[in-house]
N, C-alpha and C positions, 0 to 999 in steps of 0.2 A: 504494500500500500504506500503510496508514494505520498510523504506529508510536505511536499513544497508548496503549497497551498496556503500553510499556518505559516511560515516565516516572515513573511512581508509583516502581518499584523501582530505578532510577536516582538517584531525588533520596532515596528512605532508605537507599540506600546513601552518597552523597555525604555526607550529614548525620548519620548514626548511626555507620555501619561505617569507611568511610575515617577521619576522625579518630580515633575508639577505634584504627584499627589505626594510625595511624602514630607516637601518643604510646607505645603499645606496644613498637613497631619502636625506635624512637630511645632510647626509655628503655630497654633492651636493649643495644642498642649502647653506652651509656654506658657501665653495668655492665660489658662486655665491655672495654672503653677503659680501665677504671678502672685493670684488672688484679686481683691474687691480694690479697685479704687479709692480714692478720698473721696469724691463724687458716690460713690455707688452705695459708701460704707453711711456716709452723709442720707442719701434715700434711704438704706438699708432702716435706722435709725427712725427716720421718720415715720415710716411705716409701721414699726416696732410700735412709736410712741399710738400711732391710731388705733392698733387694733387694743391698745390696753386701753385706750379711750371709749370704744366700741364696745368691749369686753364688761367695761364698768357702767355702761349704758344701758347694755342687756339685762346684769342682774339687776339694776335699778330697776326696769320697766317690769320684768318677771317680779321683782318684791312689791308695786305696786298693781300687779294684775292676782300676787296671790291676797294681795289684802282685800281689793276691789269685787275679785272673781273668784274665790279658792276655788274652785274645781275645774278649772280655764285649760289647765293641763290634762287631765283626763276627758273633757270635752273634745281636746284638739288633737292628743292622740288616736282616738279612735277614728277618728277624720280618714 
């Protein structure tokens, strides 16, 4: 069986695609390695600070719906 068929696209892959993809690959992982930015760590932060804002919102709402409604939760579970 004669495989000179596969060569041609063998060797432009070897030469074209493999390098493009592995300086891709690596320099990726760098980035990744680096870690979070000052920018990101800064968002990272912010985000952090809403959801405990959010967080303290809900049990509020929940402490004033078991005062309001005590049974609001098993009403809405069986939903």
């Amino acid at each position: 069986m004669d495989m000179g068929f596969l060569v041609a696209p063998i060797i432009i892959f070897l030469i074209f695609v493999a390098p493009i993809w592995l300086i891709l690959h690596y320099r990726s992982k760098r980035q990744v390695g680096q870690g979070l930015t000052e920018e990101e760590y800064k968002q990272l932060n912010e985000l952090v600070q809403q959801a405990e804002k959010m967080n303290q919102r809900i049990v509020t709402l929940e402490t004033i719906l078991d005062h309001d409604s005590p049974d609001w939760r098993q009403r809405h579970e069986t939903k």
